[in-house]
N, C-alpha and C positions, 0 to 999 in steps of 0.2 A: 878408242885410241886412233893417232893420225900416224898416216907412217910414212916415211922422208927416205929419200935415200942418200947415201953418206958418198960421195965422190968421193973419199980418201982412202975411204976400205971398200968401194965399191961396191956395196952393197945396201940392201933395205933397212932400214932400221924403226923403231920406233920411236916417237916423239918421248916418250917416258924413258926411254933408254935399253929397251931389252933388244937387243939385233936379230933382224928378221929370221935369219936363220936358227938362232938358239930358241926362237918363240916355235919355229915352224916344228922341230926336232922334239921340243916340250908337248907338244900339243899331239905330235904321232905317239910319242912316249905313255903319254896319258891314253892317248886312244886306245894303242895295242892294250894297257892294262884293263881298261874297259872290258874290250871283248875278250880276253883271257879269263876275267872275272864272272863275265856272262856263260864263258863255256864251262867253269867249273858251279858257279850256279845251278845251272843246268845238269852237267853231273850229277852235283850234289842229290838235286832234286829225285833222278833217280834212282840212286841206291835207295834213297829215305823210299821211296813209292816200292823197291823190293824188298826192304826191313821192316818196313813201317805201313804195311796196305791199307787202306782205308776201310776195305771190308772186315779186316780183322776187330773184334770187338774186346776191346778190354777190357776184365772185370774186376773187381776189388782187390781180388789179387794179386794181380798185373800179368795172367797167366789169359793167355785168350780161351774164352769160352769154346772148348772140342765136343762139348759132350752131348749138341745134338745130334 
């Protein structure tokens, strides 16, 4: 996209029509949600690695095998 700016609202706009600042505001918007996402991600992944260990071996069951 090409971006122009509007003498009459003095400000950036783009040539498609979205005004630079409600792009720039959408664009933080989505960002934060990103890294919000990444940090609960990230959470997530934790709890799962102290519920869910890897070493823990599950058997037919579904009861992990204690009884060596």
């Amino acid at each position: 996209m090409i971006a122009g700016f509007d003498w009459e609202n003095n400000q950036w706009i783009w040539v498609k029509g979205v005004p630079y600042d409600q792009y720039v505001r959408s664009n933080q918007v989505a960002a934060n949600t990103m890294k919000e996402l990444t940090k609960l991600k990230k959470m997530v992944e934790r709890i799962q690695d102290v519920v869910f260990p890897n070493e823990a071996v599950i058997t037919e069951g579904g009861v992990p095998n204690v009884s060596k």
